[in-house]
C-alpha positions in Angstrom: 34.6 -18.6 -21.5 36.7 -18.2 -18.5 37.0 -14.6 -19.2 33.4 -14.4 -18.8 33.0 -16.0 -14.8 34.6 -14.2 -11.8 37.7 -15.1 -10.2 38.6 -15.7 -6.5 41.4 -16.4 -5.1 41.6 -18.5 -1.7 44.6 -18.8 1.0 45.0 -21.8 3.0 42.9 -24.2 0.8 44.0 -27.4 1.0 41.9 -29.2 3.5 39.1 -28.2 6.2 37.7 -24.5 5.7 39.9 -23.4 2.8 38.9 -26.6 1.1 35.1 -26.0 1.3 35.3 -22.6 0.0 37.1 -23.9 -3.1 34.2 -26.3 -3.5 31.6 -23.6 -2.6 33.4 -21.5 -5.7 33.6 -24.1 -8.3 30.0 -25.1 -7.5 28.8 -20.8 -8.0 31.0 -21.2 -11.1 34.0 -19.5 -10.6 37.5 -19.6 -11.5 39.6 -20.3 -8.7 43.5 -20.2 -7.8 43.9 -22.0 -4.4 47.0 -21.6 -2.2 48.8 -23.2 0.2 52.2 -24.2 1.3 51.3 -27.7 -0.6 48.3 -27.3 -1.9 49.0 -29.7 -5.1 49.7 -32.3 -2.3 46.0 -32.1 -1.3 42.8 -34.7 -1.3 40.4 -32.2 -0.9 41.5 -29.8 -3.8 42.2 -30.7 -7.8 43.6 -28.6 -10.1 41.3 -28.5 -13.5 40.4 -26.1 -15.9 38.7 -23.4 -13.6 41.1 -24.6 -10.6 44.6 -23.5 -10.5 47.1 -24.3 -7.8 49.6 -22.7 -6.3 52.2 -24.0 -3.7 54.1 -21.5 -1.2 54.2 -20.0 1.9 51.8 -17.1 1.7 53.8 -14.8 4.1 56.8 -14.8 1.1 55.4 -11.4 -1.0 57.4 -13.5 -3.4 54.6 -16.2 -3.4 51.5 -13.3 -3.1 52.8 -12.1 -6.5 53.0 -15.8 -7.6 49.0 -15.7 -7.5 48.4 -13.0 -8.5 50.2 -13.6 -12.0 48.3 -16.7 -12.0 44.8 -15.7 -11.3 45.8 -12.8 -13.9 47.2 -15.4 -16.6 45.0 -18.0 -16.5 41.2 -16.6 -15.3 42.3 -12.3 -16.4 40.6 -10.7 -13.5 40.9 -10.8 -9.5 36.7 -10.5 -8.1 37.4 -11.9 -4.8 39.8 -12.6 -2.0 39.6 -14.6 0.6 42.1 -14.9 3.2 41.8 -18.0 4.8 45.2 -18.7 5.8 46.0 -19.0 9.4 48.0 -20.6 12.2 47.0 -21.0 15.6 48.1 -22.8 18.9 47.7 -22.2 22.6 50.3 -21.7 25.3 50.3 -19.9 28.6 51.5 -16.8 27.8 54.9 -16.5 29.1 55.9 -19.8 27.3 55.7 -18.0 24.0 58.8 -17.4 22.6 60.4 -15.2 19.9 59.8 -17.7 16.9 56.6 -18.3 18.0 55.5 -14.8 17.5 57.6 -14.3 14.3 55.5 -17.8 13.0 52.1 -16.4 13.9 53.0 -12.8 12.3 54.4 -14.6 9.4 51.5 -16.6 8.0 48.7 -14.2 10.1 49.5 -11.0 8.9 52.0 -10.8 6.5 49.7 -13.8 4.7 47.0 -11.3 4.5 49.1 -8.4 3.9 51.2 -8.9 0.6 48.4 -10.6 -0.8 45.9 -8.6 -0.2 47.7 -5.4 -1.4 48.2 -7.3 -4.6 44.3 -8.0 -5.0 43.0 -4.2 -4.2 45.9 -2.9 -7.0 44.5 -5.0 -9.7 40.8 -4.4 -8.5 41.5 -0.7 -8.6 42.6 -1.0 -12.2 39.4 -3.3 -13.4 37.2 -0.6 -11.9 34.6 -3.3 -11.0 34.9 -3.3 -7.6 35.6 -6.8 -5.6 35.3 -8.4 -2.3 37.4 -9.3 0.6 36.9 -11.9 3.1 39.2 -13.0 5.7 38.6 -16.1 8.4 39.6 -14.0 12.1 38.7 -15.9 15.1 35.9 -15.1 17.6 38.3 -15.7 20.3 39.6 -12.0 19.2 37.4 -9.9 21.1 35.8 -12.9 23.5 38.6 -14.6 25.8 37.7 -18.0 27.2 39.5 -19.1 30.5 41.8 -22.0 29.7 41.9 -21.3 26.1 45.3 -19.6 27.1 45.5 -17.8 23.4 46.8 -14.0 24.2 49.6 -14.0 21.6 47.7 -15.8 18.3 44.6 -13.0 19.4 47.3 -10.2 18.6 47.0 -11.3 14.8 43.5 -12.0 15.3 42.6 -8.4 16.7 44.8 -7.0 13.7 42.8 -8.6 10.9 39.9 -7.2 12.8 41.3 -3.8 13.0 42.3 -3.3 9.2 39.3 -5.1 7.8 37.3 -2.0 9.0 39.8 0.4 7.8 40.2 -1.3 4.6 36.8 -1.0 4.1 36.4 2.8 5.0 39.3 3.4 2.1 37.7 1.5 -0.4 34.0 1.8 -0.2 34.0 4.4 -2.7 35.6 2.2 -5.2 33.1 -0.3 -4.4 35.9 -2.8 -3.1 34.2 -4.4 0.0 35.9 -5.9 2.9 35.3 -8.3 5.6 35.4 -10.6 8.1 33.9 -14.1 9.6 35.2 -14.9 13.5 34.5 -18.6 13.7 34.2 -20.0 17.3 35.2 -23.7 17.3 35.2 -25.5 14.0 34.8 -29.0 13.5 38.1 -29.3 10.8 41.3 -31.6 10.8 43.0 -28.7 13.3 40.8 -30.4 16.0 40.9 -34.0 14.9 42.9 -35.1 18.5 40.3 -32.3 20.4 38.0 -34.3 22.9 34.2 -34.0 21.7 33.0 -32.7 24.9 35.9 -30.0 25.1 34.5 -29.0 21.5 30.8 -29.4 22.5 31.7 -26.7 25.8 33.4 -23.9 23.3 30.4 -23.3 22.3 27.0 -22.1 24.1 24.6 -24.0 21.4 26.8 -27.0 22.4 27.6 -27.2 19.0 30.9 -27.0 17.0 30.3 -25.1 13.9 31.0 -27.3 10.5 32.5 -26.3 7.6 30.0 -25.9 5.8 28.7 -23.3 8.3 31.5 -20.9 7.4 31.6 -21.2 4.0 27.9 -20.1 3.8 28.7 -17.0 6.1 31.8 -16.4 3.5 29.1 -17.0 0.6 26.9 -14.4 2.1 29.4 -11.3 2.8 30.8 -12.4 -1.1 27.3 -12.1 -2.2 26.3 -9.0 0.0 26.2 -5.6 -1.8 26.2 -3.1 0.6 27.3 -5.1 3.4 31.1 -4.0 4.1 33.5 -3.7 7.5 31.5 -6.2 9.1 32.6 -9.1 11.4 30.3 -11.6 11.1 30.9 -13.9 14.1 29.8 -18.0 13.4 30.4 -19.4 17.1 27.2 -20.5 18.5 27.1 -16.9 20.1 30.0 -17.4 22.1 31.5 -13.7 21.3 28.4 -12.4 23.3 28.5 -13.6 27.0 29.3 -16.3 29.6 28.5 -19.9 29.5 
């Protein structure tokens, strides 16, 4: 039977976003192989019989092979990646340092990276296509005064960038790629975060849920021809001034 359902395989799932799109998975009856650094630690996320989980830093190739294998041994096809991973903190820009820059490219890029390669390779050789969607931030192309975030944007920008050229390569092999930019997110990152500093991130007034970017992931998963697309979930904060 579990040959039979589609597989996806989600980064940084074990609480707020990540979580939900497990849940939003298991509930379109998937197999899924959930990562995190401690993901068998979590509240949110069980392992079962169409859940497998798999702890490890997702910027270690070593652990992007890791679940791979799994997804591979346990479900026997990789449908759909999404790349939810992420860290991100704020800090004039010249207090930055060194190991906060190696941090961000670490789980930002190189967690999309090594992974990612993985997924295309084995989509490639099931000749079914597949789908790819990773969480950026709408802070990437739409600074906000006082949200001093210049360096964790770098990564941001990047996962912009290479969605749209991933896509380009692939298209022909039906392999689709893209992108959601939430703007502020009402998840256990902003648990000590005032609720009128959350309410004026956005233009609506209104923090976006989880379960608000887990339907924009549904659609672009469920979207045929929809591919190199940035779908932006922040209350229209990527589009002007408030």
């Amino acid at each position: 039977m579990s040959s039979q359902r589609k597989t996806a395989i989600v980064t940084g799932a074990s609480q707020g976003i990540g979580a939900g799109i497990v849940k939003a998975f298991v509930e379109r009856g998937y197999n899924v192989v959930a990562n995190s650094r401690k993901v068998t630690q979590s509240t949110e996320v069980t392992a079962s019989d169409r859940v497998a989980l798999v702890d490890g830093d997702i910027g270690q190739p070593a652990t992007a092979a890791r679940i791979v294998e799994t997804a591979l041994s346990r479900f026997q096809s990789i449908d759909v990646l999404v790349n939810n991973a992420g860290i991100f903190f704020t800090k004039p820009f010249t207090d930055y340092t060194a190991e906060d820059f190696k941090s961000l490219v670490a789980t930002n890029l190189e967690g999309f990276l090594y992974v990612t390669q993985f997924a295309i390779k084995q989509m490639l050789a099931q000749k079914t296509g597949g789908s790819i969607v990773t969480i950026t931030a709408a802070l990437a192309r739409n600074p906000v005064r006082g949200v001093t975030a210049a360096v964790p944007m770098i990564t941001k920008g990047g996962l912009e960038t290479i969605t749209q050229h991933l896509a380009m390569e692939y298209a022909q092999d039906g392999i689709r790629v893209n992108a959601v930019a939430p703007g502020v997110v009402t998840t256990p990152m902003h648990r000590n975060t005032p609720k009128d500093v959350m309410e004026g991130l956005s233009p609506m007034g209104r923090p976006s849920t989880v379960k608000d970017i887990t339907d924009a992931v549904m659609y672009l998963i469920d979207a045929e021809t929809v591919t190199g697309h940035i779908l932006y979930v922040d209350g229209g904060a990527h589009f002007g001034r408030w």
